[in-house]
Wavefront OBJ file of the C-alpha trace (Angstrom):
o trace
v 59.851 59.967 41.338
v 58.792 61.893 38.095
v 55.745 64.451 38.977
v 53.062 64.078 36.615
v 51.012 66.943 35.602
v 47.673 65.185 33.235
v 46.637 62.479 31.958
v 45.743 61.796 28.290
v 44.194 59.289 26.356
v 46.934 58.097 23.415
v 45.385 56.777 19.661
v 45.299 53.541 20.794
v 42.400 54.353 23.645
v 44.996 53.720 26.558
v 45.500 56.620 29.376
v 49.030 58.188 29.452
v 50.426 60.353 32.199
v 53.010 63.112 31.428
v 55.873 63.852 33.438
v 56.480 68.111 34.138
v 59.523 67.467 31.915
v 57.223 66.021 28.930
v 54.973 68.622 28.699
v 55.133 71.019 25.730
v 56.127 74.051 27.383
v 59.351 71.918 29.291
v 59.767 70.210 25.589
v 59.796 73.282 24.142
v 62.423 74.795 26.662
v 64.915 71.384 26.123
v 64.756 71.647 22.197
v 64.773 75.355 22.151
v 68.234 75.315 24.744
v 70.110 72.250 23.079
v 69.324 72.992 19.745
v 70.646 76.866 20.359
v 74.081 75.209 22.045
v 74.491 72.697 19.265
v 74.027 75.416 16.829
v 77.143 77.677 18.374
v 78.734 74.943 18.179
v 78.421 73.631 14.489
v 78.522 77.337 13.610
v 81.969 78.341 15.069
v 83.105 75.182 13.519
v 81.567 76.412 9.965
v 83.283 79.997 10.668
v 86.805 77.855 11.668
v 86.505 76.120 8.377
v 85.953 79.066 6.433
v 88.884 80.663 8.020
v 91.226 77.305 7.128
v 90.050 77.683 3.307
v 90.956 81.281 3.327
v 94.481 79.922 4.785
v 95.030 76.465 4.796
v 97.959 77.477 7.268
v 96.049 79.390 9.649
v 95.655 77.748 13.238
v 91.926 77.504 14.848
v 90.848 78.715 18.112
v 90.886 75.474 20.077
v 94.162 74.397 18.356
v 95.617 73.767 21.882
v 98.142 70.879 21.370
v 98.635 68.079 19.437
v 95.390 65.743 20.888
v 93.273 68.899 21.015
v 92.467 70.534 17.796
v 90.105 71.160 15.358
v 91.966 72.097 12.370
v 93.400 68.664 12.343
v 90.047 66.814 12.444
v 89.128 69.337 10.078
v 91.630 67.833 7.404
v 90.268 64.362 7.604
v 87.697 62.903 5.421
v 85.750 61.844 8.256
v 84.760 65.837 8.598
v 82.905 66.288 5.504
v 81.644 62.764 5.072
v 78.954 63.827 2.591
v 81.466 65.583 0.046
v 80.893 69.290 2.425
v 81.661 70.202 5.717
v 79.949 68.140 8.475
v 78.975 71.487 10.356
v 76.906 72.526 7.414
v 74.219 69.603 8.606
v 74.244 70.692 12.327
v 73.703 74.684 11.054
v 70.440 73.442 9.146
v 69.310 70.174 11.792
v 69.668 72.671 14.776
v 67.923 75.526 13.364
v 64.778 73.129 12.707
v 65.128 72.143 16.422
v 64.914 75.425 17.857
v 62.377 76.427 15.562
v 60.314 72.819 16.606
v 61.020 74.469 20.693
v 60.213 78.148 19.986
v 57.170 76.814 18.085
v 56.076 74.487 21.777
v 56.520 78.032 23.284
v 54.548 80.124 21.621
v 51.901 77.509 22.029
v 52.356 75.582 18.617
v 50.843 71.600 18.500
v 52.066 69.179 15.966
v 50.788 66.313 14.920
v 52.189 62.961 15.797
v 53.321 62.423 12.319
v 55.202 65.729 13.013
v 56.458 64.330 15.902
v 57.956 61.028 14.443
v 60.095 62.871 11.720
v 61.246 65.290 14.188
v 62.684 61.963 16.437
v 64.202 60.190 13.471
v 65.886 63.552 12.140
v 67.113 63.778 15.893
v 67.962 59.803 16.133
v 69.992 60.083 12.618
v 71.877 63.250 14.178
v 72.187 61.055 17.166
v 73.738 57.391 15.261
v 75.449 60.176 13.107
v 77.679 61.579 16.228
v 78.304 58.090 17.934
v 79.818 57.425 14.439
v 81.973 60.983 14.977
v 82.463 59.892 18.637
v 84.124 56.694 17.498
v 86.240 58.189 14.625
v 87.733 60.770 17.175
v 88.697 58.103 19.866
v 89.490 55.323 17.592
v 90.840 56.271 14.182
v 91.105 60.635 14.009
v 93.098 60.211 17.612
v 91.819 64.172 18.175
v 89.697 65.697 19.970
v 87.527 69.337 18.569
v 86.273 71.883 21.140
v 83.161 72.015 19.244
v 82.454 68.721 17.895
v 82.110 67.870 21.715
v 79.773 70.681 22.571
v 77.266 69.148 19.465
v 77.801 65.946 21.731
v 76.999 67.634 24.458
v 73.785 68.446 23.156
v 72.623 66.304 21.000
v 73.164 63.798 24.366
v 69.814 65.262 26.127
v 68.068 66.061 22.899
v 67.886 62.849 21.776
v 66.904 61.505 24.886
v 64.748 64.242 26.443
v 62.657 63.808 22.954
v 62.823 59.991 23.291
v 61.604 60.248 26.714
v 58.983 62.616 26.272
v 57.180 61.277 22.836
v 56.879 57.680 24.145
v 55.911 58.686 27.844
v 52.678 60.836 25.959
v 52.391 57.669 23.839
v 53.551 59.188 20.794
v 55.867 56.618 20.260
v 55.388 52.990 20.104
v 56.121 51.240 23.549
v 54.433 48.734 25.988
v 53.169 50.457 29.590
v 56.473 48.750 31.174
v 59.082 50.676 28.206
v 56.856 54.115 28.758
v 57.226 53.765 32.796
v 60.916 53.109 32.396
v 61.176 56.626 30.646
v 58.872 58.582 32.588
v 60.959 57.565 35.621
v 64.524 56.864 33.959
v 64.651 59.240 31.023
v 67.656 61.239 32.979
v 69.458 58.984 34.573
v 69.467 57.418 31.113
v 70.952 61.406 29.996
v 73.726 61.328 33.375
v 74.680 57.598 32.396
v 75.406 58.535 28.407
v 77.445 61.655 29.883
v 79.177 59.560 31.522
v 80.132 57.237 29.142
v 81.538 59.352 26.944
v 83.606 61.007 29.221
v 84.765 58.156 30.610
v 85.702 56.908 26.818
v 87.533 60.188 26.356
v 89.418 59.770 29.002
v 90.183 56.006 28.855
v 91.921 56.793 24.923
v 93.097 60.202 25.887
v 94.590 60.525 29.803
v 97.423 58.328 28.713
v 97.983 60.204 25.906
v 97.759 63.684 27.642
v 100.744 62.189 30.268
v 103.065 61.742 27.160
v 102.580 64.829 26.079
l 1 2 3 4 5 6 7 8 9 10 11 12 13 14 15 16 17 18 19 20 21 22 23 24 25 26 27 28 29 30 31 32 33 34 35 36 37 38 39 40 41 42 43 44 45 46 47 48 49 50 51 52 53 54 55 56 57 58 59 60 61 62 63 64 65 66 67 68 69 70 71 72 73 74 75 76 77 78 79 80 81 82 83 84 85 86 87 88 89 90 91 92 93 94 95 96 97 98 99 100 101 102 103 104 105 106 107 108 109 110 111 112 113 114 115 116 117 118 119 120 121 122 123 124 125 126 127 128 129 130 131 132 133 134 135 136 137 138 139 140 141 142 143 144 145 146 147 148 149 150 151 152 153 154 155 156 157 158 159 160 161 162 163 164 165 166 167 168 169 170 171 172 173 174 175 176 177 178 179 180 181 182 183 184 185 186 187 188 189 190 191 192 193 194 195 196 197 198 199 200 201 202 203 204 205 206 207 208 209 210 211
């Protein structure tokens, strides 16, 4: 199963082993790589909006047919929730992500009070897409390009971190919920994947044939 590197002793005085992927360099590489794609992705979605205020008229670049496109998510109130542009959030969350990775990289430690508000920041990005998720399928009936590739991120971000902080005891969890994610932490990331394609597919495929 998971190949464990060390062993360290946790606040509470109880011994925790670390998985290779919850080490801080292999931390640093996940945050530092899904924060960078979810970035792209909520900036080409800022640039796209830009582009549809400068002509409301304009079509974007993954504006492929009538189920695919983000200019018509774009027009819904669902895509700027908070009174702006959803993206604007994802240029600001995933730039503290990658600086959180690049920071494991160069060698950086952070406290565990550090590492709490970096999981709920990632957890609210997290309940904030499953929200998105279900708008798209359910309500919007459209699918963005790019929203998708800030699901396809945030997917092992969330998890990877969630994973990696309670297998080093940095979040709360009894020995039987830290073994589960030192061992099932990916499978966990394949079944989400999953999932959501699967979703996609179950509202769309019809859809697609009637097109």
């Amino acid at each position: 199963m998971s190949e464990r590197l060390d062993a360290e002793v946790d606040d509470a005085g109880v011994v925790v082993t670390t998985p290779r992927w919850a080490t801080d360099r292999a931390l640093g590489w996940l945050l530092t790589t899904t924060g960078l794609v979810g970035w792209v992705g909520a900036a080409v979605l800022v640039l796209e909006r830009v582009h549809l205020y400068e002509n409301p008229l304009a079509s974007t670049s993954c504006d492929i047919n009538p189920l695919v496109s983000c200019g018509s998510v774009m027009a819904t109130p669902q895509a700027a929730l908070f009174g702006f542009p959803n993206p604007l959030l994802g240029i600001v969350g995933y730039a503290l992500v990658v600086a959180i990775g690049t920071g494991l990289l160069a060698g950086a430690r952070y406290a565990r009070w550090y590492w709490v508000a970096t999981w709920v920041g990632v957890a609210l990005a997290g309940v904030f897409l499953v929200w998105l998720w279900s708008q798209a399928l359910f309500d919007i009936e459209k699918l963005c390009i790019y929203c998708m590739v800030c699901w396809a991120a945030t997917i092992p971000m969330f998890w990877g971190l969630t994973g990696a902080l309670v297998s080093r005891g940095l979040l709360p969890g009894s020995e039987g919920v830290r073994h589960f994610f030192r061992e099932w932490t990916w499978v966990v990331v394949v079944v989400n994947y999953v999932a959501v394609i699967a979703s996609v597919l179950a509202v769309f495929l019809p859809k697609f044939m009637d097109l």
